[in-house]
C-alpha positions in Angstrom: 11.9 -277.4 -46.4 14.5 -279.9 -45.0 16.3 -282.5 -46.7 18.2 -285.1 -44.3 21.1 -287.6 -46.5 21.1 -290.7 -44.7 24.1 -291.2 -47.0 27.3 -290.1 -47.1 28.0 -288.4 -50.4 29.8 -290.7 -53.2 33.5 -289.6 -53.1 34.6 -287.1 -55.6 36.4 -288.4 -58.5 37.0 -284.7 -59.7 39.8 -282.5 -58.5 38.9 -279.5 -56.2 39.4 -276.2 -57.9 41.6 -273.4 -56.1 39.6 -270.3 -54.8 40.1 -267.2 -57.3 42.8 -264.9 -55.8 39.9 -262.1 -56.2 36.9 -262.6 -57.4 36.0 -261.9 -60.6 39.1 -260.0 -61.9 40.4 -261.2 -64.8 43.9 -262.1 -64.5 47.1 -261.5 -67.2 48.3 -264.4 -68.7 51.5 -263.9 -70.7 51.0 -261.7 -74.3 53.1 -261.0 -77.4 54.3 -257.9 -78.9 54.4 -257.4 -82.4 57.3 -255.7 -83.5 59.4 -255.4 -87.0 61.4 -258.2 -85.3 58.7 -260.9 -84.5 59.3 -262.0 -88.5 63.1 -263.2 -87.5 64.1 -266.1 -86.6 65.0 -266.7 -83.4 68.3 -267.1 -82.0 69.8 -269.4 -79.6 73.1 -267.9 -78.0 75.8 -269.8 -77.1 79.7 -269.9 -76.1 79.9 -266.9 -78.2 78.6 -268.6 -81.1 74.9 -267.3 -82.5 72.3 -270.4 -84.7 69.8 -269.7 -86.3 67.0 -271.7 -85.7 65.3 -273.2 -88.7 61.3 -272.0 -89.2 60.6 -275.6 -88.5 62.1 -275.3 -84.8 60.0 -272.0 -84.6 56.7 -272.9 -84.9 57.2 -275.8 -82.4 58.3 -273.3 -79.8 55.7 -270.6 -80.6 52.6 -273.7 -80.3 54.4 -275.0 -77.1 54.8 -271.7 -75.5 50.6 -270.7 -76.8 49.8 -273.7 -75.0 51.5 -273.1 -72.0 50.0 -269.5 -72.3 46.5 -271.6 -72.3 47.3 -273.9 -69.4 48.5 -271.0 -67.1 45.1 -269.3 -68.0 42.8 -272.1 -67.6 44.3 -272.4 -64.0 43.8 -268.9 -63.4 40.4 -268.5 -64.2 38.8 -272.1 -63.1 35.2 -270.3 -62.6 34.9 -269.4 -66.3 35.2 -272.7 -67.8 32.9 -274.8 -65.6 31.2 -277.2 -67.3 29.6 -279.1 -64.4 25.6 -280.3 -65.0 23.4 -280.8 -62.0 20.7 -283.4 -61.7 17.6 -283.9 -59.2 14.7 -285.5 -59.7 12.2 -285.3 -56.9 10.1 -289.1 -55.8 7.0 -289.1 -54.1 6.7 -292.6 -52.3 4.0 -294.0 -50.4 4.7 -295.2 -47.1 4.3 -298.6 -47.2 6.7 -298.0 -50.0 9.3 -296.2 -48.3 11.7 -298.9 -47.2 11.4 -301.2 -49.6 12.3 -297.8 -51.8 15.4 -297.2 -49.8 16.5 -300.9 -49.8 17.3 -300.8 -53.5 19.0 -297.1 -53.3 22.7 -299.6 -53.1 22.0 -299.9 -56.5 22.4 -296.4 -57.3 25.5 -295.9 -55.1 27.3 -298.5 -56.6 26.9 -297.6 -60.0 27.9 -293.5 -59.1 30.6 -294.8 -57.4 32.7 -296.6 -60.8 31.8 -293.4 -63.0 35.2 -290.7 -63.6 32.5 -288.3 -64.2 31.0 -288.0 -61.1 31.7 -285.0 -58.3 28.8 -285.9 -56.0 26.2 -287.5 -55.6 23.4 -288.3 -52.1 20.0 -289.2 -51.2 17.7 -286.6 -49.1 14.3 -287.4 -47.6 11.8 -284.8 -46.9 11.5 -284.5 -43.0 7.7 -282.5 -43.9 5.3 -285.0 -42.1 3.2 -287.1 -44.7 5.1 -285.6 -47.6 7.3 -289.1 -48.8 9.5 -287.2 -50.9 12.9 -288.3 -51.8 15.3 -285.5 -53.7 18.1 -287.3 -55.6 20.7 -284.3 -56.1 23.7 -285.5 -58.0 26.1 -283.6 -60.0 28.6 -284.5 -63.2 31.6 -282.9 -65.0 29.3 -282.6 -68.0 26.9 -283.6 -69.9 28.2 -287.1 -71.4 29.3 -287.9 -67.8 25.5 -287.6 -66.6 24.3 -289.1 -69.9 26.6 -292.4 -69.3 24.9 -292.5 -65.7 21.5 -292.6 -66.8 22.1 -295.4 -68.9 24.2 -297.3 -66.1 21.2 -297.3 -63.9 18.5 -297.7 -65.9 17.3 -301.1 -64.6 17.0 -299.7 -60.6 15.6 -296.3 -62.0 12.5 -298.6 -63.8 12.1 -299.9 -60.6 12.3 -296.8 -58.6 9.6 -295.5 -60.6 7.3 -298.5 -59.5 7.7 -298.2 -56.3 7.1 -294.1 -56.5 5.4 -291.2 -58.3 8.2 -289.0 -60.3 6.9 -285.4 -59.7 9.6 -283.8 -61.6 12.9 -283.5 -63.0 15.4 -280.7 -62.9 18.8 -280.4 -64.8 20.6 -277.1 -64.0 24.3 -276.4 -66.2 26.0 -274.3 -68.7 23.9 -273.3 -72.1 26.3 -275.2 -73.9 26.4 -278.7 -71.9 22.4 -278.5 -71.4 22.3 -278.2 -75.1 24.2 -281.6 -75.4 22.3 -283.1 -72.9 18.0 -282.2 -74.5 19.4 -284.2 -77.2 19.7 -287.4 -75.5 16.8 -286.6 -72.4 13.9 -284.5 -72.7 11.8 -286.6 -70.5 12.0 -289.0 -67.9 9.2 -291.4 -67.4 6.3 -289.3 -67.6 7.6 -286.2 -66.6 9.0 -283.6 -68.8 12.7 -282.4 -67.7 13.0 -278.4 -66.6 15.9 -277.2 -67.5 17.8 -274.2 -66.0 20.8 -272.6 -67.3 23.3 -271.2 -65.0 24.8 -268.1 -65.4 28.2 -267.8 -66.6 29.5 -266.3 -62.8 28.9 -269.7 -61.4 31.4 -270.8 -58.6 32.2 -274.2 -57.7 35.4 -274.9 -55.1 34.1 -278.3 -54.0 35.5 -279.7 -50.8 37.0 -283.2 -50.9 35.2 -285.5 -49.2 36.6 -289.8 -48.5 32.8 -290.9 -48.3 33.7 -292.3 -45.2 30.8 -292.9 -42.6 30.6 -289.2 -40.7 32.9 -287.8 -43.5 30.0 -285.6 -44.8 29.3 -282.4 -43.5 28.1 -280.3 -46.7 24.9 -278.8 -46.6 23.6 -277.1 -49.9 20.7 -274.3 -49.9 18.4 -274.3 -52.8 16.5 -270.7 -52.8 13.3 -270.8 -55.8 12.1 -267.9 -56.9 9.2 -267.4 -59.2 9.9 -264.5 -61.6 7.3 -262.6 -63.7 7.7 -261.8 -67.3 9.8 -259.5 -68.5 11.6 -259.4 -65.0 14.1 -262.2 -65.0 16.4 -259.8 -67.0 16.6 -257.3 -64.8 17.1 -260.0 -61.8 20.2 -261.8 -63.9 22.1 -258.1 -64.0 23.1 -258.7 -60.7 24.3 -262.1 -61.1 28.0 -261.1 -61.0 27.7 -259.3 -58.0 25.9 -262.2 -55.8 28.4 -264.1 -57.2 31.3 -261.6 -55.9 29.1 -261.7 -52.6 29.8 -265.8 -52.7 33.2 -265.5 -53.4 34.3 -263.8 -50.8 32.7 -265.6 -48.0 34.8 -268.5 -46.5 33.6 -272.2 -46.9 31.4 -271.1 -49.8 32.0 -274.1 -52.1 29.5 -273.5 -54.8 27.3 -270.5 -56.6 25.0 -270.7 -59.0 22.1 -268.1 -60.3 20.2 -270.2 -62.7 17.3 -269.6 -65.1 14.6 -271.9 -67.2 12.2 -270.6 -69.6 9.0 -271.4 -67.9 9.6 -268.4 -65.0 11.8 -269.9 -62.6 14.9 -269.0 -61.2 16.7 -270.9 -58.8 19.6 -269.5 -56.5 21.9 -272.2 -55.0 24.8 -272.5 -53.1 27.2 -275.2 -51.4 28.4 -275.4 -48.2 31.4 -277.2 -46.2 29.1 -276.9 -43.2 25.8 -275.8 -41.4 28.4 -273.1 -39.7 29.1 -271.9 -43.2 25.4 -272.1 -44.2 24.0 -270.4 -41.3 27.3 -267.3 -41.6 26.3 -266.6 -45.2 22.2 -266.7 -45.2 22.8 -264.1 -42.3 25.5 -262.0 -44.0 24.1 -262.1 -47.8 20.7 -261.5 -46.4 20.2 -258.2 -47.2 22.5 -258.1 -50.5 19.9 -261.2 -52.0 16.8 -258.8 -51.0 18.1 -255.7 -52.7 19.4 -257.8 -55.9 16.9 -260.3 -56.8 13.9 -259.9 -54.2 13.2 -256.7 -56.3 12.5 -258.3 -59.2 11.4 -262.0 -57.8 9.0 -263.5 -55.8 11.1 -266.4 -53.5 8.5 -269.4 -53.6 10.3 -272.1 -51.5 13.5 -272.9 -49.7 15.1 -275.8 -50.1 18.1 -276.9 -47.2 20.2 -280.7 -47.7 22.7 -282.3 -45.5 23.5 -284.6 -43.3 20.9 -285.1 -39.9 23.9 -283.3 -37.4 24.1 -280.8 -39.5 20.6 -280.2 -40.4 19.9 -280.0 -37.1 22.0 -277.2 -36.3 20.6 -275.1 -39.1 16.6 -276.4 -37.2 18.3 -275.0 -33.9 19.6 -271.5 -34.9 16.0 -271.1 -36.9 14.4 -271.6 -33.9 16.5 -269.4 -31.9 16.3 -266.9 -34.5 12.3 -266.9 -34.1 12.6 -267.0 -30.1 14.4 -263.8 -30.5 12.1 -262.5 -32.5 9.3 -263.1 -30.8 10.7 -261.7 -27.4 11.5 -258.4 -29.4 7.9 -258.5 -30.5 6.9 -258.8 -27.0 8.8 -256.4 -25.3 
């Protein structure tokens, strides 16, 4: 299932975050000792001459140094403390409706555009002939930044929703941030919002992009899988190693392995291209059959991005299938 932006993506207002050095290890941070000596005060030396420090002057240095202890962490280990919500409702419009619909999408841009909060944010229209679906995927630094954005477009949402049917509604983050978020939005219009939460392994590198015209190459791949009960255990145990998978691939900009209550499971991932995209649906091929296909039953896949590079991912499918065929036949 194709998604082509006719928009460039809204610039990102957030600052990239550096690729792990290797994936997944937890790296030292600076650590204390305690010894009989920790109790004394410290000592400043000087031209021979020793000061004591008063207890005062102590405590200062040992909060400045714990918080310089923090900040060297925190920039460490990026992938642990993201708390970045995802958002995309899905518009069925009529035909006759379709332009008019896309006329008032400005509105929308405009308003993403003056928010601190947002990271991205683009339009994609179903290619599927007769479908008339529009998929709205935009994504926040955390719950309040989405929350302010809702209410910032809530006059050209109203009137989205007159102009199309709302078939559903899904908001995809951290436990702790979709938490925040139920309690301002459990539905929208008439649908009731499904929300997944993403594992804690979740990467996001996200490339920077000017929102210039042509700018845009990202393609992201949206894998659903329905999962029967008892089983979606068993497929999250391998969430840290698709995730290890992810981060060693080049270009990978985002992971996710995310989860609702009603049975679905949703793999996604981010791309800096359709190069990337294509490289990694080959190469983690097999590793996403033997960790989650085991346990999960893929229902749909889901592919954004820009019309070039869509149609590079439509031209290596279709080579893919002419190969296949000719191996069939001979």
């Amino acid at each position: 299932h194709f998604g082509s932006r006719e928009r460039e993506r809204a610039p990102s207002s957030g600052h990239p975050l550096p690729p792990p050095a290797k994936p997944f290890e937890k790296m030292g941070g600076c650590s204390s000792k305690q010894t009989n000596e920790a109790s004394a005060p410290p000592v400043a030396q000087g031209n021979g001459n020793q000061t004591l420090l008063a207890g005062g002057a102590s405590d200062d240095r040992k909060a400045a140094v714990d918080a310089m202890v923090a900040a060297v962490q925190q920039a460490q280990e990026p992938h642990h403390i993201d708390t970045t919500v995802t958002m995309c409702p899905v518009f069925r419009i009529e035909p006759e409706n379709l332009q008019l619909w896309k006329a008032q999408c400005d509105s929308f841009y405009e308003a993403a555009k003056k928010e601190d909060g947002m990271l991205s944010y683009g339009f994609a229209y179903s290619e599927a002939e007769g479908s008339g679906e529009v998929h709205i995927r935009q994504c926040y630094r955390d719950a309040a930044s989405l929350t302010a954005h809702l209410r910032a477009i809530d006059v050209p949402l109203q009137a989205a929703l007159k102009l199309s049917q709302l078939k559903r509604v899904e908001v995809t983050g951290p436990a702790s941030e979709l938490a925040k978020f139920r309690q301002e939005l459990a539905k929208l219009g008439d649908v009731t919002v499904q929300f997944l939460e993403t594992e804690p392994t979740a990467i996001r590198r996200p490339a920077a992009c000017s929102g210039e015209h042509g700018s845009d190459t990202a393609v992201s791949v949206s894998h659903r899988y329905k999962v029967e009960t008892g089983s979606a255990d068993l497929a999250k145990d391998h969430a840290a190693a698709l995730a290890e998978h992810a981060a060693s691939t080049p270009d990978v900009d985002h992971h996710a392995l995310s989860t609702s209550e009603a049975g679905c499971m949703q793999l996604q991932h981010g791309y800096a291209n359709a190069g990337a995209a294509i490289k990694h649906l080959q190469d983690s091929h097999e590793h996403r059959a033997a960790r989650l296909e085991r346990h999960a039953t893929l229902d749909s896949l889901e592919i954004h991005g820009p019309p070039s590079e869509i149609a590079k991912i439509k031209a290596f499918i279709a080579g893919a299938g002419t190969k296949a065929g000719n191996s069939v036949a001979n």
